[in-house]
C-alpha positions as CSV (number, residue, x, y, z in Angstrom):
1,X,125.1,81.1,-172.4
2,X,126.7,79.4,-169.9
3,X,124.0,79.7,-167.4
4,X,121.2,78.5,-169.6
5,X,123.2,75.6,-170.4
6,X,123.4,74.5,-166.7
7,X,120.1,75.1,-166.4
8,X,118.8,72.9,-169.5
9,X,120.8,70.1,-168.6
10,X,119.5,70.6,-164.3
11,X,116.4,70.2,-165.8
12,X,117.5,67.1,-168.2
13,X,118.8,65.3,-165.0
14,X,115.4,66.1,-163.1
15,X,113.1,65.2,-165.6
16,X,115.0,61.8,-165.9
17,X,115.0,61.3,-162.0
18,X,111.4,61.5,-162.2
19,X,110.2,59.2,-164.7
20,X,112.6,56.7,-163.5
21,X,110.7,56.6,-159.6
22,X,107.5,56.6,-161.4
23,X,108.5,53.7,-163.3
24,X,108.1,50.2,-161.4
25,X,110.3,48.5,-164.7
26,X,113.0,50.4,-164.1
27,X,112.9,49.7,-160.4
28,X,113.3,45.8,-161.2
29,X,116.1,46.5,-163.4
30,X,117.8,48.5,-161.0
31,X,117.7,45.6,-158.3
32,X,119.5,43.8,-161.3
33,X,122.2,45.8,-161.4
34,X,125.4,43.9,-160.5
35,X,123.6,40.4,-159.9
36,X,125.9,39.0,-162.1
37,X,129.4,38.9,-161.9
38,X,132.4,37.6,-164.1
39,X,135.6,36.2,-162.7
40,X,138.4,34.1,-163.3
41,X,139.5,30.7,-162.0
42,X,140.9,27.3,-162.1
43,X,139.3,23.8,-162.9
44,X,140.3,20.5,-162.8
45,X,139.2,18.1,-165.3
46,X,139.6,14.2,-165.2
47,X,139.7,11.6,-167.6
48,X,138.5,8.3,-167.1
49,X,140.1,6.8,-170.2
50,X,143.5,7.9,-169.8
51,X,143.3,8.1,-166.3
52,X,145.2,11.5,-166.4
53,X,144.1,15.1,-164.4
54,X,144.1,18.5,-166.1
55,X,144.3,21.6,-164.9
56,X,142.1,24.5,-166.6
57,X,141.8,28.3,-166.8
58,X,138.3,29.7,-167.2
59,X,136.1,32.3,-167.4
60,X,132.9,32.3,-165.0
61,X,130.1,33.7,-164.3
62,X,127.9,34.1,-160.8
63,X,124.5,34.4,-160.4
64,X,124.2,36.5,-157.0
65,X,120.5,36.3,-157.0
66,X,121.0,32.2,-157.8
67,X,123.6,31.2,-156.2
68,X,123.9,29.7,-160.3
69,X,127.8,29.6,-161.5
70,X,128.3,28.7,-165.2
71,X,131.6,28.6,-167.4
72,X,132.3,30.2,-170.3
73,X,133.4,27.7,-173.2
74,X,134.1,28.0,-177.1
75,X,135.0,25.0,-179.1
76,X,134.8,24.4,-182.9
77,X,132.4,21.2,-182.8
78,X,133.3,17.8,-184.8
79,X,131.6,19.3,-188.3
80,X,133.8,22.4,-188.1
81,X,131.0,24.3,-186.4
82,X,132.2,27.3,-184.0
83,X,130.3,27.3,-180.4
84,X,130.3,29.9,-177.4
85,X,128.3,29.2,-174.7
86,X,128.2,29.3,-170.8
87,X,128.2,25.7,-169.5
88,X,126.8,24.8,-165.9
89,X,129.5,24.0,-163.3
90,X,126.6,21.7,-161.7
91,X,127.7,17.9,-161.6
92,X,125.2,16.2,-163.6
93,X,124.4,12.7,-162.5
94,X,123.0,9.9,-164.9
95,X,119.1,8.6,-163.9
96,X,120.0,4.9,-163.7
């Protein structure tokens, strides 16, 4: 019983090996794998009005392929609305 047990799943595992190097979508995913990584850090925040500096912890996330980091926010808007998003870390300047 045990025997034919080993064998089925030997077979399972080959069967599986093959159609996955036969596949060319599953070879893209594969080069995927671990492109994008999660860590945690510190920001510093600034405001102009009060004139005052903050420190921050955050979640973020890296890009590996990209170069592309983004943080992870969650807010409840100004009608009450709950948001979770990943933000850009990129400084974005105003076309003048």
């Amino acid at each position: 019983m045990i025997k034919s047990f080993i064998i089925i799943i030997c077979f399972i595992l080959l069967m599986g090996s093959i159609v996955c190097a036969e596949n060319p979508v599953s070879k893209d995913a594969c080069s995927d794998i671990g492109r994008y990584q999660l860590f945690q850090g510190t920001y510093k925040t600034f405001d102009l009005k009060s004139q005052e500096g903050t420190t921050s912890t955050g979640i973020f996330l890296i890009d590996t392929k990209t170069g592309t980091v983004k943080r992870y926010l969650n807010k409840i808007d100004a009608d009450g609305k709950y948001i979770e998003t990943w933000v850009s870390t990129e400084v974005q300047q105003e076309k003048k």
